[in-house]
SERO-4910 file (N, C-alpha, C, O; in steps of 0.05 Angstrom, whole numbers):
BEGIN
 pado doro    nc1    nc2    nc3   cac1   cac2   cac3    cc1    cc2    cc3    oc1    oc2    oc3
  Unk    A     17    -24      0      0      0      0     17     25      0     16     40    -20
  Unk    A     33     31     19     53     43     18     71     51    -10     80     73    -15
  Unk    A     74     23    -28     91     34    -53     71     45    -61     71     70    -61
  Unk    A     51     33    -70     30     52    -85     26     73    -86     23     88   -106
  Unk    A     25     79    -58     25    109    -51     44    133    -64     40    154    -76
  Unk    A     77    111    -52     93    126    -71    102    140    -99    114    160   -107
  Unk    A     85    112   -110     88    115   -153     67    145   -144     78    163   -157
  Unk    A     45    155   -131     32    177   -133     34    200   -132     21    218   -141
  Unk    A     62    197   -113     72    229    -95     81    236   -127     86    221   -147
  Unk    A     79    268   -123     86    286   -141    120    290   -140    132    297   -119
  Unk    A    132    286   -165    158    290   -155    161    321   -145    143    337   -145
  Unk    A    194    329   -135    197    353   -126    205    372   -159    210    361   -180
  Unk    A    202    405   -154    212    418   -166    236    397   -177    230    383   -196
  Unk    A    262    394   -167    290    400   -187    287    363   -194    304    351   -207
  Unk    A    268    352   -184    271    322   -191    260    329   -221    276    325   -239
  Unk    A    230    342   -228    226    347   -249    240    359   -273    237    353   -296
  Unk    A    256    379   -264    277    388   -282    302    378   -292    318    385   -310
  Unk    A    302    350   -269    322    330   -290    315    323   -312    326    323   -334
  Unk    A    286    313   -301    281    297   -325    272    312   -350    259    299   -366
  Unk    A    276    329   -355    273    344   -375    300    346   -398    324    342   -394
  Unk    A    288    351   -418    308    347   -440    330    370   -438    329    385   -418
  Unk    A    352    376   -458    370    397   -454    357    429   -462    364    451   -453
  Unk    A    346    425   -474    326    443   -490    313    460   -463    316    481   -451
  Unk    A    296    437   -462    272    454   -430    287    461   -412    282    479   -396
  Unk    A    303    451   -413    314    461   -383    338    490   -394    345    503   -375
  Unk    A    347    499   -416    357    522   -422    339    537   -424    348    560   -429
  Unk    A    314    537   -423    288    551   -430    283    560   -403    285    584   -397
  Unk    A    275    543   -385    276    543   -347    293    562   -342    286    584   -333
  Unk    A    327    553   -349    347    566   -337    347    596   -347    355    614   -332
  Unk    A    339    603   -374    327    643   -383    306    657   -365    306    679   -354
  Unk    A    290    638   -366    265    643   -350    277    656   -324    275    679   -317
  Unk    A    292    635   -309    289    643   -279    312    660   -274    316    671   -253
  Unk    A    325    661   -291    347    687   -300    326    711   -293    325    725   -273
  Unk    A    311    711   -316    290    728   -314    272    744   -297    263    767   -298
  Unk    A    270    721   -278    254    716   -250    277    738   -228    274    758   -213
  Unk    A    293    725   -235    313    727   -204    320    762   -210    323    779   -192
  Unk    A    323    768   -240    333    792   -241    300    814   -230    298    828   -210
  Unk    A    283    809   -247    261    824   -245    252    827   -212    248    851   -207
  Unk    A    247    810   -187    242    810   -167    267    835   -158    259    854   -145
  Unk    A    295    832   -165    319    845   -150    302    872   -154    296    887   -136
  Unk    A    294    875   -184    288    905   -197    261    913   -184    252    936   -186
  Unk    A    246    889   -168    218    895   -155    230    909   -126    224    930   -114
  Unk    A    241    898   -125    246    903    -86    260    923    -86    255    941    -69
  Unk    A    284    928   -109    298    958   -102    282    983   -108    291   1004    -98
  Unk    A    255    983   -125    244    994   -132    217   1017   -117    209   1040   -116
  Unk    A    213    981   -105    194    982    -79    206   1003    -60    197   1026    -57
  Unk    A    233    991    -45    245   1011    -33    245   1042    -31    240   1061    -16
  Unk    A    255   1033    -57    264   1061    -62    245   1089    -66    249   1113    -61
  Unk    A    224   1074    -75    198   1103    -77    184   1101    -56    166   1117    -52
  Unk    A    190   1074    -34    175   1083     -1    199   1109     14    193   1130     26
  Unk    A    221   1101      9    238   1120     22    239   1148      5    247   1167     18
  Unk    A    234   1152    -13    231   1179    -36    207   1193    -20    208   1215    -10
  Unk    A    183   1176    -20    162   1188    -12    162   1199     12    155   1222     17
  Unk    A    173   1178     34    167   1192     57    195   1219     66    192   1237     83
  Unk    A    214   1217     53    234   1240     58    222   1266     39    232   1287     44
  Unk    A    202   1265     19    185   1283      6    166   1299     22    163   1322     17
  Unk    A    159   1290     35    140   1297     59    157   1311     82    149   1330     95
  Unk    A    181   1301     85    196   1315    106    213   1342     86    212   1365     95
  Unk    A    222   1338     70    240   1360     51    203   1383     52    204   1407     56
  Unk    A    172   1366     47    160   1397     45    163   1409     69    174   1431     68
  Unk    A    155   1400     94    160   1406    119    180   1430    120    175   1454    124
  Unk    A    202   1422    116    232   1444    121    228   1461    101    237   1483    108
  Unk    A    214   1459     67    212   1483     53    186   1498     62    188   1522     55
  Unk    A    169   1495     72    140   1507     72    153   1526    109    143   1547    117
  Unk    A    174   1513    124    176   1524    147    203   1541    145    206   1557    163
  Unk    A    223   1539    128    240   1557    128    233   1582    123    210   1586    114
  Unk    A    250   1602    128    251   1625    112    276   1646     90    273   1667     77
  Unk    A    296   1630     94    310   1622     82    324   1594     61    327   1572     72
  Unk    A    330   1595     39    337   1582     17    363   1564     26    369   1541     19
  Unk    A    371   1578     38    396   1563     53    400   1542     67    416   1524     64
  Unk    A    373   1549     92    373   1520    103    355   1502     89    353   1480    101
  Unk    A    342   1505     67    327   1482     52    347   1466     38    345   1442     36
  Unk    A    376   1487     24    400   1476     17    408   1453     40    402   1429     37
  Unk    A    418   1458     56    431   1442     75    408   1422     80    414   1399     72
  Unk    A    384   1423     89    369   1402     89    361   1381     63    352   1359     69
  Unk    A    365   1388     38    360   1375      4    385   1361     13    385   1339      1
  Unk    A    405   1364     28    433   1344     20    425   1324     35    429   1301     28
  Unk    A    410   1329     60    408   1294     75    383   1285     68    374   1264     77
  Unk    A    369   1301     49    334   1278     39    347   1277     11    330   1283     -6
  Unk    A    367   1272      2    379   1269    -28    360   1254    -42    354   1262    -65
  Unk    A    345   1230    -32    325   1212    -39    307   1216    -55    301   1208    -78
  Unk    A    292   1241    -33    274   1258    -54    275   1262    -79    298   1260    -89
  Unk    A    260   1267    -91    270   1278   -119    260   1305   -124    269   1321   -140
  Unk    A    233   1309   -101    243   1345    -89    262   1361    -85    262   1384    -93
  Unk    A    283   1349    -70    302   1355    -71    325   1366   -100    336   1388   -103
  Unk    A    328   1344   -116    332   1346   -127    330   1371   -148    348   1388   -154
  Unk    A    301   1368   -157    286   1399   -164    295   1430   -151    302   1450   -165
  Unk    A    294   1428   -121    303   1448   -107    331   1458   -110    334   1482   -113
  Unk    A    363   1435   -111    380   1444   -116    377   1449   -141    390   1469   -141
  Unk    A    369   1447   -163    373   1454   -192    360   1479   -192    371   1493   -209
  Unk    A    336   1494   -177    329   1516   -179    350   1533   -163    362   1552   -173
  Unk    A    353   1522   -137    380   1538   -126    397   1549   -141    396   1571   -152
  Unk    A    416   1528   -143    433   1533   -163    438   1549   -191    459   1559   -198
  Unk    A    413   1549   -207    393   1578   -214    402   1594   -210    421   1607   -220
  Unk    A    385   1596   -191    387   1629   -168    410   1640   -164    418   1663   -165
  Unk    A    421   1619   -160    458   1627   -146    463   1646   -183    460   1670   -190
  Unk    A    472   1619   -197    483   1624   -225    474   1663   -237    489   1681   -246
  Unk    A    442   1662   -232    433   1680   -244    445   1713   -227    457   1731   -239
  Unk    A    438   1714   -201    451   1736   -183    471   1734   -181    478   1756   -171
  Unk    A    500   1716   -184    518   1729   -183    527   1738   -219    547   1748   -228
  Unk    A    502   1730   -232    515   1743   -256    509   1774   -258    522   1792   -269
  Unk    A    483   1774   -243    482   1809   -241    499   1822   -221    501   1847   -218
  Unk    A    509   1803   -209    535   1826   -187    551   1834   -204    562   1856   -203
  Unk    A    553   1819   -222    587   1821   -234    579   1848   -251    589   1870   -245
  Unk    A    560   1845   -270    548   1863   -281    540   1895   -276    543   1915   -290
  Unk    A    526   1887   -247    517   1911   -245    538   1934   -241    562   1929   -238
  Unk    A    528   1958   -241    545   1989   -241    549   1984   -215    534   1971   -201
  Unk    A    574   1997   -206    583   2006   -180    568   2026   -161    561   2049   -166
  Unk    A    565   2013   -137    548   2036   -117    512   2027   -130    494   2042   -123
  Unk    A    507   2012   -142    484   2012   -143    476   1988   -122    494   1971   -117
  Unk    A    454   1985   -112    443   1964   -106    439   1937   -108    434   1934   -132
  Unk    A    437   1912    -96    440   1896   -103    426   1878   -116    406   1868   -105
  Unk    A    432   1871   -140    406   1854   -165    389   1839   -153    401   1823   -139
  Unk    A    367   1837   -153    345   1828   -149    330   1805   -160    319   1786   -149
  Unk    A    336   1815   -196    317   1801   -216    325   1774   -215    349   1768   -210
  Unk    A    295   1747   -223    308   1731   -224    286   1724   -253    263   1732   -256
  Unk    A    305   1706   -276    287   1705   -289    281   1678   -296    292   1658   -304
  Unk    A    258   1687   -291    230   1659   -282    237   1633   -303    239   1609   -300
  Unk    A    238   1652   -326    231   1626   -349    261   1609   -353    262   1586   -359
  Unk    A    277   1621   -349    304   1613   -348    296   1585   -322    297   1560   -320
  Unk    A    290   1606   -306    288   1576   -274    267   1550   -276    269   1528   -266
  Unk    A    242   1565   -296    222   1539   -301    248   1514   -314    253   1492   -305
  Unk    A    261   1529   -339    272   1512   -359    298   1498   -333    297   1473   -336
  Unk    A    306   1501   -324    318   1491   -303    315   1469   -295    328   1448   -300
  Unk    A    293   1472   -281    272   1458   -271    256   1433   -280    251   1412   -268
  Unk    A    252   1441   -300    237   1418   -324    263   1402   -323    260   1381   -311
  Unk    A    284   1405   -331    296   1393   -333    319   1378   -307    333   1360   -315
  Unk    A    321   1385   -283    317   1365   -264    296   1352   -260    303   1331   -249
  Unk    A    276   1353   -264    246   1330   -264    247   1306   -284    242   1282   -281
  Unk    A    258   1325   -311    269   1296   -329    283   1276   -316    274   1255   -306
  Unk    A    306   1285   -315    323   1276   -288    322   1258   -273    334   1236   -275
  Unk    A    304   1268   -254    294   1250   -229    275   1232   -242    269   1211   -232
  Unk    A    264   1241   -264    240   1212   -267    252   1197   -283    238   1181   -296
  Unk    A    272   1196   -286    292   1172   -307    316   1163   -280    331   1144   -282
  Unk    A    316   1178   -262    317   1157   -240    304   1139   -227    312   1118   -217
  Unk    A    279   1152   -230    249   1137   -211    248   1112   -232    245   1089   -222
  Unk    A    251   1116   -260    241   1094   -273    266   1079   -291    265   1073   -315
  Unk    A    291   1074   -271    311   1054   -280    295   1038   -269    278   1040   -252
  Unk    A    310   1010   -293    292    986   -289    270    976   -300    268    953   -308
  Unk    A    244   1001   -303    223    991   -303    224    978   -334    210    958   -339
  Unk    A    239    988   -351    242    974   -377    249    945   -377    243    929   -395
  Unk    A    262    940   -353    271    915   -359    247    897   -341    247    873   -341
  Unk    A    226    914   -324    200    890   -319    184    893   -335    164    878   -329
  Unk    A    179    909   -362    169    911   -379    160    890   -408    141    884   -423
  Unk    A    194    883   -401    210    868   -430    198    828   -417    188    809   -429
  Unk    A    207    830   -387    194    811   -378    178    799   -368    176    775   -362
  Unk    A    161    822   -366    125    809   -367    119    810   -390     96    802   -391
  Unk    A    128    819   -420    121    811   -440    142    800   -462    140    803   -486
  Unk    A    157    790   -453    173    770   -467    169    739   -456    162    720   -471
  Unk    A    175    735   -429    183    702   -417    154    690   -419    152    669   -406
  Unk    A    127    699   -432    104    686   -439    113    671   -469    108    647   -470
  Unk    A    122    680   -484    135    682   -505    151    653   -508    146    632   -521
  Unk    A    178    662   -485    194    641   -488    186    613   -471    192    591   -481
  Unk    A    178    614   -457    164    595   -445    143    585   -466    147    560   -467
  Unk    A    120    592   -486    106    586   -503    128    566   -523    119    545   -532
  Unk    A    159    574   -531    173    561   -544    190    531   -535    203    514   -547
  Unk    A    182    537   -504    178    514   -489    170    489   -497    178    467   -505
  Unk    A    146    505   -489    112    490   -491    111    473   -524    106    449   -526
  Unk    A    117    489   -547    116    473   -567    141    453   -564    137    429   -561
  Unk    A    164    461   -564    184    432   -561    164    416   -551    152    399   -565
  Unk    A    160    421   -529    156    391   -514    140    378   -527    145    355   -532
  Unk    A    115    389   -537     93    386   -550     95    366   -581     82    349   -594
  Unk    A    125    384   -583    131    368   -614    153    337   -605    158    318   -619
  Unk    A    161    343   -580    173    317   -572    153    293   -563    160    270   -559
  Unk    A    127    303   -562    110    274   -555    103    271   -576    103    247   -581
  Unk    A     94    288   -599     85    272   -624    109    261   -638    106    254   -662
  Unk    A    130    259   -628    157    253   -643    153    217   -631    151    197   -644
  Unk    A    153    220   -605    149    195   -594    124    179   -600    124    154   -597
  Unk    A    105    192   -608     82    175   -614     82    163   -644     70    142   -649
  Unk    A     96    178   -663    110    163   -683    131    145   -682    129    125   -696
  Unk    A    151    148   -668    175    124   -668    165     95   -651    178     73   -654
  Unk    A    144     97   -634    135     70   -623    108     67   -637     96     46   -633
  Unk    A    103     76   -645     73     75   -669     47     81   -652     25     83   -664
  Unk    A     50     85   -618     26     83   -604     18    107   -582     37    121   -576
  Unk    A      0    113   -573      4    148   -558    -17    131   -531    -42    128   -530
  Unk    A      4    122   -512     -6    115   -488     13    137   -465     36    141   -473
  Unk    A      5    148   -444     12    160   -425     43    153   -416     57    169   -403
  Unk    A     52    130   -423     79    141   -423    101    144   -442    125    144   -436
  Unk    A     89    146   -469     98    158   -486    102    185   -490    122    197   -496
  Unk    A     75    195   -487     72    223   -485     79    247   -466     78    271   -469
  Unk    A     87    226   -440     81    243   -417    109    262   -408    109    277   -389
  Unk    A    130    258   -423    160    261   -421    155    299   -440    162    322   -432
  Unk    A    142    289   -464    135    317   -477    116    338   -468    117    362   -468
  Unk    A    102    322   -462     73    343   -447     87    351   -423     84    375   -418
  Unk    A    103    338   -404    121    347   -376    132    367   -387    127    388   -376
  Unk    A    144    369   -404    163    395   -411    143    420   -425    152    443   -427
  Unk    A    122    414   -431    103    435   -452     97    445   -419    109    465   -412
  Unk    A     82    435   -404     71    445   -389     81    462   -369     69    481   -361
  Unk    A    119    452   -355    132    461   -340    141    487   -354    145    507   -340
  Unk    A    146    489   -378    155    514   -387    137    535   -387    145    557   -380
  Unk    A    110    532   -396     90    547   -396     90    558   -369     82    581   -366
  Unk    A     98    542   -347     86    548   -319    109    567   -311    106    585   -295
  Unk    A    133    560   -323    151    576   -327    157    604   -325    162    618   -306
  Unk    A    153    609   -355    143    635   -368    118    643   -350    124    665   -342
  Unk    A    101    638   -342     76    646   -331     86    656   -298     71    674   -290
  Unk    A    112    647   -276    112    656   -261    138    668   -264    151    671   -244
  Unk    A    148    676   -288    156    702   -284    152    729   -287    159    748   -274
  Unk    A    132    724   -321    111    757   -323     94    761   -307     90    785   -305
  Unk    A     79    746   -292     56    746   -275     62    776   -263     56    798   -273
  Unk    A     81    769   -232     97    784   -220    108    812   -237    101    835   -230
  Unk    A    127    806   -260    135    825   -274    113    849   -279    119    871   -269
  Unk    A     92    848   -292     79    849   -298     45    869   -276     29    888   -280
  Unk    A     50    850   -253     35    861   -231     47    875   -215     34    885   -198
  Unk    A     84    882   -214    101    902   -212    101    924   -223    100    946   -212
  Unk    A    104    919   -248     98    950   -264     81    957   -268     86    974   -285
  Unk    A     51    958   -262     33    969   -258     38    977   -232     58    990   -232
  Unk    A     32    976   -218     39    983   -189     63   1011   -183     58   1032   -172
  Unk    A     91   1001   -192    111   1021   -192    107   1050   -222    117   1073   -224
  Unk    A     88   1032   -241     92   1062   -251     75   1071   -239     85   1094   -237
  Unk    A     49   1073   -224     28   1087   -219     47   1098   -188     40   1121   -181
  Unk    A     65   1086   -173     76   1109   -155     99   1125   -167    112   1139   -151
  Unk    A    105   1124   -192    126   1142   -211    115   1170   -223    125   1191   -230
  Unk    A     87   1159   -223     69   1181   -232     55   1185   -212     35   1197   -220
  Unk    A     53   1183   -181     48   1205   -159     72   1220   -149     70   1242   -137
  Unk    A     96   1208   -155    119   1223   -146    120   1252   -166    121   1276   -164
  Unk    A    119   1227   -191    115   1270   -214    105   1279   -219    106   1294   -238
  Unk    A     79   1276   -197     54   1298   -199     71   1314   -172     70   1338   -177
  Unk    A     83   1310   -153     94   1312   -126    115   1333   -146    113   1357   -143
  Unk    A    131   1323   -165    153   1344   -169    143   1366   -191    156   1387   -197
  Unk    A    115   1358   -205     99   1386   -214     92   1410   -196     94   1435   -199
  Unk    A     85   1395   -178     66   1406   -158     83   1436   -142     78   1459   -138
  Unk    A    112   1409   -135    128   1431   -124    137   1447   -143    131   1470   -137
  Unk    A    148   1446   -163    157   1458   -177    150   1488   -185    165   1507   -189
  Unk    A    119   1487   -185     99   1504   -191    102   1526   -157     98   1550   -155
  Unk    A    108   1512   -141     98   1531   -121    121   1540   -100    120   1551    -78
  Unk    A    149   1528   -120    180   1540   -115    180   1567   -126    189   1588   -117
  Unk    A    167   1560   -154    163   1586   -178    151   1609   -168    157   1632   -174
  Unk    A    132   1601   -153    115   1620   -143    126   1632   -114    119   1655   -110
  Unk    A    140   1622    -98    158   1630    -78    179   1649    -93    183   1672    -84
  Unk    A    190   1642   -112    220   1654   -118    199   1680   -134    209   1700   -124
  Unk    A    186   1686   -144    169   1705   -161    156   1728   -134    158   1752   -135
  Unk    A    146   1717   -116    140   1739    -93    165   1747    -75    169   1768    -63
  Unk    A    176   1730    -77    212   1740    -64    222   1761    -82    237   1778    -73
  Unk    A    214   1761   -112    233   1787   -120    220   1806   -124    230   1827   -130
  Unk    A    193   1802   -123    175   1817   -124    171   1842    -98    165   1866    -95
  Unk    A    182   1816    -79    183   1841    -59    211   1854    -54    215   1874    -40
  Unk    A    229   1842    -68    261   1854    -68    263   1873    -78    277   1892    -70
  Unk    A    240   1871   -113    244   1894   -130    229   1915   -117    238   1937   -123
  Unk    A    209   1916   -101    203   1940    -95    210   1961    -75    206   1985    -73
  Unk    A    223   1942    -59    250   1960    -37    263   1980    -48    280   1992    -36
***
């Protein structure tokens, strides 16, 4: 009773992947290539826009409570994460660039330059956001390629094997269950294959782009209302 039992147990994972031909099992071994890389690209990803987000929230804190540009500088170097941050030193840096070009400039004994010009700092700006969102979204190309490729290769699996049982059901002339069952093992293991690695891939990148696109509504948002700080700052400089 007992053997019986045994002929029933399911073999394990890597018992099944012996028995597989050279073929399936290089097909397995892309796949979980595939697997192992895309999960790394899930979790650093994951990470990384939980820690972006919540140092976003602390970088608005220190800009909405300073009153000075300076200490938002010194504070953007330890939330580097942010990609607020980021935005903020590139407008800084701006600012800096733009006023000491009118020191140099201006006439002697006159007052000290004020103007800052806006469209110069938007274009700035836009372009640290580029920036930061081609930071936010290293990677995502490559869970892209593999939730819609390893269905694919795994499908090229699936026919080998498929074409290895009708291979066998011709060379013994007869299609009984263990003729076939060596080909259909490999059609089906590859499919299952490919299937658990886009699954994941796949239910990752939906997920991480939709927090890629609340972070760059986060760096519109600020962006817009840096502009609007640095515009009533000279506004009230120019009228002194």
């Amino acid at each position: 009773m007992l053997l019986l039992q045994a002929d029933f147990v399911a073999p394990g994972v890597l018992a099944l992947i012996r028995t597989l031909g050279p073929l399936a099992q290089v097909v397995l071994l892309i796949l979980g290539l595939f697997s192992v890389f895309s999960w790394a690209v899930i979790v650093d990803r994951v990470l990384l826009y939980r820690k972006a987000r919540r140092q976003s929230g602390r970088f608005l804190e220190v800009f909405r409570s300073s009153s000075k540009f300076s200490h938002v500088h010194t504070a953007s170097k330890d939330l580097d994460t942010s990609p607020l941050s980021g935005l903020f030193l590139a407008g800084y840096n701006e600012i800096s660039s733009q006023l000491e070009g009118s020191a140099r400039t201006q006439a002697a004994g006159q007052p000290r330059a004020a103007r800052i010009d806006l469209d110069s700092m938007e274009r700035s700006l836009r372009r640290a956001a580029h920036d930061e969102r081609g930071h936010l979204e290293r990677g995502m190309l490559f869970l892209a390629t593999t939730s819609s490729v390893t269905p694919f290769i795994g499908l090229f699996g699936t026919v080998w094997g498929i074409m290895n049982a009708f291979q066998a059901i011709g060379t013994f002339g007869q299609a009984n269950l263990a003729i076939v069952a060596p080909g259909i093992s490999e059609a089906l293991i590859t499919t299952a294959g490919g299937l658990a690695a886009a699954i994941p891939a796949l239910i990752a990148y939906n997920h991480l782009h939709g927090r890629i696109r609340d972070l760059s509504r986060d760096m519109e948002d600020f962006g817009l209302e840096f502009l609007n700080v640095v515009q009533k700052t000279w506004q009230s400089e120019a009228g002194r």
